[in-house]
C-alpha positions in Angstrom: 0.0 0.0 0.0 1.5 3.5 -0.7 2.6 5.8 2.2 -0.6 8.3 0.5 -2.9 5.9 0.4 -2.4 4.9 4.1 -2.5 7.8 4.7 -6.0 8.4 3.9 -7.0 5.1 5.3 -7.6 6.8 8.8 -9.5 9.9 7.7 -11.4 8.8 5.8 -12.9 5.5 8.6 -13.2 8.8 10.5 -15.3 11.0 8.2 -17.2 8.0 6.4 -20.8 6.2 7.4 -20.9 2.4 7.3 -22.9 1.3 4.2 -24.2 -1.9 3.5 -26.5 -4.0 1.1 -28.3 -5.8 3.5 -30.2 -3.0 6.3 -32.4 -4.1 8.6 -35.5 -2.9 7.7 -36.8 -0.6 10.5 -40.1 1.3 9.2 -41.3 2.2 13.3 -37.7 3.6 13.8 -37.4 5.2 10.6 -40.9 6.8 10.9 -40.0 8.1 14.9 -36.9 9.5 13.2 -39.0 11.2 10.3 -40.9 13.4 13.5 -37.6 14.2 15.3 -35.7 14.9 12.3 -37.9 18.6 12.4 -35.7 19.6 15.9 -32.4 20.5 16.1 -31.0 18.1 17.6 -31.5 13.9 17.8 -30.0 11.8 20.1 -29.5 8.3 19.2 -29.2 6.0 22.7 -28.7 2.3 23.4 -26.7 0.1 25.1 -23.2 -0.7 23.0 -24.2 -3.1 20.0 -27.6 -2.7 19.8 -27.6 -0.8 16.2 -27.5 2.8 16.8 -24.7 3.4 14.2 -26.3 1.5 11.9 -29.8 2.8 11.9 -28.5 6.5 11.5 -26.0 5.5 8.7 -29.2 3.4 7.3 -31.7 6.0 7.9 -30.0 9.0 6.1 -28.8 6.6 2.6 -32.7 5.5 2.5 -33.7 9.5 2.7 -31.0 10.6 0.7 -30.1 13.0 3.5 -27.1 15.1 2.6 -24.4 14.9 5.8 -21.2 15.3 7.4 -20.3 11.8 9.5 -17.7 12.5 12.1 -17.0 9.6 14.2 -15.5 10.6 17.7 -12.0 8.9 18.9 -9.5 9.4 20.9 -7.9 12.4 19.1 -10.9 14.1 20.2 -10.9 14.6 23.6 -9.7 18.3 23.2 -12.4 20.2 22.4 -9.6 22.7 20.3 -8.7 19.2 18.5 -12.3 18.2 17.7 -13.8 21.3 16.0 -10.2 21.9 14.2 -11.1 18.4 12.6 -14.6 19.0 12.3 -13.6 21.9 10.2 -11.6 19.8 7.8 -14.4 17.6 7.4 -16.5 20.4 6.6 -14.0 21.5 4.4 -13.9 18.1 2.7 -17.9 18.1 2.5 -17.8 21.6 0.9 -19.5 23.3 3.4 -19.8 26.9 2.1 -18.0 28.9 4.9 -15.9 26.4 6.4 -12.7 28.1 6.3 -14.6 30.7 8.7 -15.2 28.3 11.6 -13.1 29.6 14.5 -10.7 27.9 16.0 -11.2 27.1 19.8 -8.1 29.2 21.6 -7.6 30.3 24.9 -9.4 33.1 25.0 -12.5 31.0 25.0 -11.4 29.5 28.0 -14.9 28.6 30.6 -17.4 29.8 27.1 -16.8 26.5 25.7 -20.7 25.8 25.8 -21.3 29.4 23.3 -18.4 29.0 21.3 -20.2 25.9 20.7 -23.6 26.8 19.8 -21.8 29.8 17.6 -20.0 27.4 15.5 -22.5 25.0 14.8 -24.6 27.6 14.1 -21.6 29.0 11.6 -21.4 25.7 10.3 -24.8 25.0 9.8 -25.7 28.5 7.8 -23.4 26.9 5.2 -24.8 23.6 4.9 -27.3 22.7 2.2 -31.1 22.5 3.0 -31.9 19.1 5.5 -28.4 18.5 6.2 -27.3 16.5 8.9 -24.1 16.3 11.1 -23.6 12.8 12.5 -21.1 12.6 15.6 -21.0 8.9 16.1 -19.0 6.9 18.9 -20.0 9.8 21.3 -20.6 7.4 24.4 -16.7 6.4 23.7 -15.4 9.9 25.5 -14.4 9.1 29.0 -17.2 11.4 31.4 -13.8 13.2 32.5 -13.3 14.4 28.6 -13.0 18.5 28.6 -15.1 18.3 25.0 -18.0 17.8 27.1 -18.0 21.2 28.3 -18.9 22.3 24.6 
């Protein structure tokens, strides 16, 4: 394999949704997620291996939702680390703006939460109609982890 290639082999596991042939069909969940989909925010929870990766990756190919998947790991426990990456995968996605999202320096130090709700808002004014950000493996950040300040 070339050095490149490898390379790219971790980015893009991070930025990419599974896909598969063979979904489990889900019509009650898929309708449920239909009626939440009109907030701002939907949180998926389960216990680990019961499918909640694979019904958001299986729900948004089935309604051709346009989205950004950003799977959470252990680079991400900095909250300056995690939105500098989440800008490169908006970047990557084409989000109109994206070389405008802030990066998170000291002088936001304790306004974690707004600089937050200011970015995604930032990021979202750039993202096409019904777009969706996925941040999957969230449950994976020790309770201890500073990016759950923001």
């Amino acid at each position: 394999m070339s050095q490149q290639l490898a390379g790219l082999i971790p980015t893009l596991a991070k930025y990419s949704a599974p896909v598969s042939k063979h979904w489990l069909k889900r019509p009650r969940l898929f309708d449920r997620l239909d009626q939440l989909m009109e907030q701002s925010v939907v949180w998926i929870a389960a216990p680990a291996g019961y499918g909640k990766t694979v019904l958001a990756a299986h729900y948004l190919a089935e309604r051709h939702r346009p989205m950004l998947w950003f799977r959470i790991d252990d680079r991400d426990l900095d909250p300056g680390a995690f939105f500098h990456r989440l800008r490169e995968a908006a970047s990557q996605y084409g989000i109109d703006g994206a070389e405008r999202l802030p990066a998170l320096t000291g002088e936001y130090a304790g306004g974690e939460a707004a600089f937050a709700r200011n970015y995604t808002e930032t990021f979202f004014a750039g993202a096409p109609a019904g777009f969706v950000r996925v941040v999957d493996d969230f449950q994976q950040l020790p309770e201890q982890a500073p990016l759950h300040a923001a």
